[in-house]
Each structure stands twice: as C-alpha cells, then as structure tokens.
Steps between C-alpha positions, in 0.01 A plus 500: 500500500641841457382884651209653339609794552357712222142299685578605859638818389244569272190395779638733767550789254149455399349462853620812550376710197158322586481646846410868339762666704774571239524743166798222378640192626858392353642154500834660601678748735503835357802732412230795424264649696175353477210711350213680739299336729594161686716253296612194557814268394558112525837347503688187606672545850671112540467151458592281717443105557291410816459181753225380377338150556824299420409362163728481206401855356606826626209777605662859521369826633490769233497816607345828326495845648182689345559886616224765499654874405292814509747794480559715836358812335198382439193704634317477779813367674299341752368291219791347428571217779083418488451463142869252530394302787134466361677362181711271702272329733242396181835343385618352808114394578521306189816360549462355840141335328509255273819618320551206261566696185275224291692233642855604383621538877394294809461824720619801600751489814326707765646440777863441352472101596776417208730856492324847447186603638243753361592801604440870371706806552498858437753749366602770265705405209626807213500394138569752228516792711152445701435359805263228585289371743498120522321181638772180416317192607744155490257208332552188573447233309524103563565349176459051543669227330724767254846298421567140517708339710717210314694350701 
C-alpha cells in the first residue's frame, strides 16, 4: 500500500473550504500574503511510523498543520481573534468527530496516543511586508497498515 496523499491532503483541504469560513484555502504554505478576509493553508508537517498492533505492516502518524491568517490590520480589531477561533473550533469540532476522511485514515490522534496531539496555537507571522494574525492547529492523523513488513 502506499500514502494517498493527494486523498488525505486533498479531504482536509476540502473540509475546510466547506466549513464557509475562508475566502481561499491553499494546499501549501504561503510565501505571499494571503488575500482579505480569513484564509486558510494545508501542508504536510511529518511522517512518522507508529506502534501499532504488531502486525507485519507499518501504520504512521502523518501530520498536517492547517493555519488560519487574517491580517493584524484588519478592522474591527476586536474581530479578529472571534471570527479565528469561531473558524477553528467548527474545524477542530469536526476533527475530533468522526474524522475518517472517507476511510483514507483510521482517525485523527486527539489525544497524541501515538506522537503529536491536536493542538492549536496562536501567533503573528510577517510575509511580504504585512503582518498576520494566525490560528496553526497540528492535525493528526493515524494512517493503518501503510508499508509492509518483509522480513
């Protein structure tokens, strides 16, 4: 078996443009400033091989980081941090349901019980001259039965 990871990559980038919360989500990190409005971007954090039930096939924990950027100027500036965490929790919400991505991943690693956990934190990063406000949440994912084991 080998990653799907234009599937996995592909489900979580379009879980998040079907939320409503974002003007554009990429399948990459940036190097530009996003456009108006909230944004998001999708890209592969790690990969990395898991105990898993002991069989002869490895199951790995891929990890994405999906980051939510509004820029710092934006008006009101007491909108900012709501209209982020609003767009967060609907993802998170989702993520901690049943996150199964049409089958292409066993689960989504809550609680970090094979490496990372979900986790979300907020920052400022500056691209292209502007500064921006963002919401980088680490998804886990639990990926069975990905390489076999020959012995």
């Amino acid at each position: 078996m080998t990653l799907n990871i234009a599937g996995i990559l592909d489900g979580v980038v379009s879980h998040a443009m079907a939320s409503g919360h974002f003007e554009q989500v990429n399948g990459h990190e940036p190097v530009n400033t996003p456009s108006l409005g909230l944004t998001a971007a999708v890209w592969t954090e790690s990969v990395q091989a898991v105990r898993s039930s002991g069989l002869d096939s490895t199951t790995v924990q891929l990890v994405f980081n999906v980051r939510i950027y509004a820029s710092a100027q934006s008006e009101p500036a007491d909108a900012i941090d709501p209209n982020m965490i609003t767009a967060m929790d609907d993802l998170c919400a989702a993520y901690v349901g049943d996150f199964t991505l049409g089958g292409l991943v066993r689960q989504v690693d809550i609680l970090g019980a094979y490496g990372r956990p979900l986790l979300v934190r907020a920052g400022y990063v500056q691209q292209s001259g502007a500064v921006l406000r963002v919401m980088t949440i680490t998804l886990p994912l639990i990926v069975n039965d990905l390489w076999e084991q020959v012995a």
